[in-house]
N, C-alpha and C positions, 0 to 999 in steps of 0.2 A: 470420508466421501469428498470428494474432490466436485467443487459445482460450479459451473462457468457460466456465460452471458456471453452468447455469440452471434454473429451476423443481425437480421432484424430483430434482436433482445430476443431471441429464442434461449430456452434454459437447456444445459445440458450436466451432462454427468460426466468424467473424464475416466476410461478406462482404457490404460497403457496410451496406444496411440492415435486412440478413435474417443468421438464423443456420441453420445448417447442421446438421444431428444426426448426430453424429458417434462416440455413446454406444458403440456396439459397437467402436472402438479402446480401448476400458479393457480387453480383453481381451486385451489384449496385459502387464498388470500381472502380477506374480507374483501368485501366491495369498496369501493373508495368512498369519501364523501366530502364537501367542502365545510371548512375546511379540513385537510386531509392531518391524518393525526403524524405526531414529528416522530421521523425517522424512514426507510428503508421498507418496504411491507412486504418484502422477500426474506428479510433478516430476521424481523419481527415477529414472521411465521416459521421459520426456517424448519424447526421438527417436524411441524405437521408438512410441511415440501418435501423435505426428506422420506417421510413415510411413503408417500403415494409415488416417489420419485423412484423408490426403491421395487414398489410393484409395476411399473413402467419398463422397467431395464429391457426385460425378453423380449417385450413388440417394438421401444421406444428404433425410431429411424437411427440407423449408424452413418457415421462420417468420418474420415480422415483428420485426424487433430490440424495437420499443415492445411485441410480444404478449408477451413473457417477461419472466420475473422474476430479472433478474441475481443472483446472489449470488458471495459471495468465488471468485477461479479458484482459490486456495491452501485446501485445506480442512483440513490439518493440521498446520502447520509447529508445528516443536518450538519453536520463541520468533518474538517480533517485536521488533524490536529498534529504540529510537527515539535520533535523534541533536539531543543539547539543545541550541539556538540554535549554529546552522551556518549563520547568514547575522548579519554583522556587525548589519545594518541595523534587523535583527529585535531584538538587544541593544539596539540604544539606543533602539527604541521600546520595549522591556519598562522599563528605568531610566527613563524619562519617564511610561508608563503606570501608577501604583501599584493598579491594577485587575488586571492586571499580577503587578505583582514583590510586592505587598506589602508593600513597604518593604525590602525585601532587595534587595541591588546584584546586579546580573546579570549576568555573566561568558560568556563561550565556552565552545564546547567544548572548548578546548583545556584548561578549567581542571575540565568536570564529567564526560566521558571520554560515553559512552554509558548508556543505561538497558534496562530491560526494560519491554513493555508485555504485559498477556494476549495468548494466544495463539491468542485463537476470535475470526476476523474475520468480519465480516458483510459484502454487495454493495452494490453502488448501488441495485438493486431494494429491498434492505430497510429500509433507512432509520439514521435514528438516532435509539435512546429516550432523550431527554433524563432523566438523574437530579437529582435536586437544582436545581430549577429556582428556588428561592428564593438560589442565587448563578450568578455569570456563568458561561456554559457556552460555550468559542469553537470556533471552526471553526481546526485547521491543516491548510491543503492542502501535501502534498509530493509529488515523486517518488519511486518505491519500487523497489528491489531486489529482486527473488526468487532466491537461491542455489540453483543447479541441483545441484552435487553438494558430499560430504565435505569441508571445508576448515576445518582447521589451519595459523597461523602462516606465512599467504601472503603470499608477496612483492606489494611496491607492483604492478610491473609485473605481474606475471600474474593480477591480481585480479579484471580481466571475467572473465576464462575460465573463472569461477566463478559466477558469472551466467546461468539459464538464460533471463528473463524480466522486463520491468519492467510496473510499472503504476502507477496514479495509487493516494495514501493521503490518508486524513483521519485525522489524529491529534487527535481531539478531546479539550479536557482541561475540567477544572471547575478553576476558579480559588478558590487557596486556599492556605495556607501547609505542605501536606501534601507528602509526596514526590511526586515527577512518578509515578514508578512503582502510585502508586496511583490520582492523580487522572486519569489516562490509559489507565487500564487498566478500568475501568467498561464493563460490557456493552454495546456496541454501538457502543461509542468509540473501536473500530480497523474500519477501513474501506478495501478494496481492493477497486481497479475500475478500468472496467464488466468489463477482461478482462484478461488476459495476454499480452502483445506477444512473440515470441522475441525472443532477445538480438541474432539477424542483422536484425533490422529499425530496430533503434537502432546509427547509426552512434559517435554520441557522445555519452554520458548524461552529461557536464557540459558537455552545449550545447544544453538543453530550454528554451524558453518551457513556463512552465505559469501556472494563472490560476485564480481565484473567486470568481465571483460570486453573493452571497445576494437572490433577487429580481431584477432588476434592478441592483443596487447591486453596480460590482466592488470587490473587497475587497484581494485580492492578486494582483499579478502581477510575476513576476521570469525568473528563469533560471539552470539552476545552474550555469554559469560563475561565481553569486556565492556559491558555496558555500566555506566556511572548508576542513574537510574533503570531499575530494571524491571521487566514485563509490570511486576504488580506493584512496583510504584509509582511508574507512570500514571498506572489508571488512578491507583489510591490520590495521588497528586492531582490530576488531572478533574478529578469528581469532586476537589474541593471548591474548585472556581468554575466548573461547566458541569451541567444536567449534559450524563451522557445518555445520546438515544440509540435505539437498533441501525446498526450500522455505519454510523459514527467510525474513523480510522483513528488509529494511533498509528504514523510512523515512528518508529521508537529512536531511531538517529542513525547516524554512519559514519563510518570507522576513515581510518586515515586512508589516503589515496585517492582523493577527487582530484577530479583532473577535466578538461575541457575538451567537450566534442563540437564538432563540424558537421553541416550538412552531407549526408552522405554515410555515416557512420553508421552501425549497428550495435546495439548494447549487448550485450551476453548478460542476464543474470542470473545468478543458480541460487535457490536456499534449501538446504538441508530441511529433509519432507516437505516440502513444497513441490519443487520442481523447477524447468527453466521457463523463460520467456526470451524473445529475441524482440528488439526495441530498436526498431529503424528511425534517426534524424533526417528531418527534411528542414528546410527553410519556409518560413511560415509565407502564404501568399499574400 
């Protein structure tokens, strides 16, 4: 099931080229309360959304996929969590690029563990505000994780089953000799789309073609069978130093071929079973 966050947070359902309004399954959430418990309460509930989302299809209002305004399916996860150069090939184009590395050698992730990015992600309908456009600002496209429930210090193997959902990320940074955690964490610089895939529709998340292209111009494309750490190490790695909660991201990394956009630009990106999103740059006001 394919389940987006459109226009005023209305929930929908994504079939071929229309979405399905499926808003009256959030009903099925608990009620809030203060303080409200950590994590996502879309994510948290997600089967039981599903369910009722699924008796919904035949009457739910239809709409043109291009009429709506995607925004993030995750609207509140407690962290986003980024994994620093997780593709070998990505290092040695950063060591060769000094646009790049800034003169600093670049290492794996085996040597810089994981990071933290903000936590307020924006959709593919919203775009991205370029900050600081007087230095290079690049596009990373990765695959993304969304953690369905509680997990603590999870074994390798059972690390999907923590997993309620992938989708496509742009981990966009501003290049510079500052910590990743901040040049990556800039409003508008985390990016999940167009929607949420359930986890039974991804047989093997380290065996994704994904791709992007700026304009015309492809930029990256890989697969993450060439991932250092891969889907279930991350998590396993990642739940040894953070309590993961429902819907919580993992972007898992990206691959060689970053490169710097301009206001004006459009992203193209594709992931095998996911789908696309187009990601227009503006200049932040």
């Amino acid at each position: 099931m394919k389940i987006c966050r459109y226009n005023d947070d209305r929930l929908g359902i994504v079939e071929g080229e229309e979405v399905v309004d499926v808003t009256a399954a959030l009903d099925v959430i608990p009620q809030s309360r203060w303080p409200a418990p950590l994590g996502d309460g879309l994510i948290a509930n997600l089967d039981a959304v599903c369910d009722k989302a699924a008796g919904l299809m035949a009457s739910g209002e239809r709409h043109a996929l291009s009429s709506v305004t995607l925004k993030s399916p995750v609207a509140n996860p407690t962290k986003v969590i980024g994994a620093p150069v997780n593709y070998y090939a990505h290092m040695d184009e950063a060591n060769e690029d000094k646009g790049v590395s800034f003169g600093q050698d670049i290492k794996s992730i085996d040597h810089y563990g994981l990071f933290l990015k903000s936590p307020v992600l924006v959709g593919a309908g919203e775009g991205v505000d370029l900050h600081f456009t007087d230095r290079r600002n690049d596009h990373e496209v990765e695959v993304s994780m969304i953690i369905g429930k509680t997990a603590k210090n999870v074994s390798y193997d059972n690390a999907l089953d923590y997993v309620a959902g992938y989708a496509i990320g742009l981990d966009m940074t501003v290049r510079g000799t500052e910590e990743r955690s901040l040049r990556k964490a800039i409003d508008s610089y985390s990016v999940l789309g167009p929607w949420l895939v359930t986890a039974d529709e991804i047989d093997d998340p380290d065996k994704l073609d994904f791709s992007i292209h700026v304009g015309d111009e492809e930029r990256q494309n890989s697969n993450t069978d060439k991932l250092i750490f891969d889907c279930k190490k991350l998590i396993e790695y990642g739940s040894q130093f953070y309590t993961l909660y429902p819907g919580d991201v993992i972007m898992t990394g990206t691959p060689e071929g970053v490169g710097p956009v301009e206001p004006g630009d459009i992203m193209h990106c594709y992931c095998e079973g996911i789908g696309k999103m187009d990601v227009a740059v503006r200049a932040a006001g």
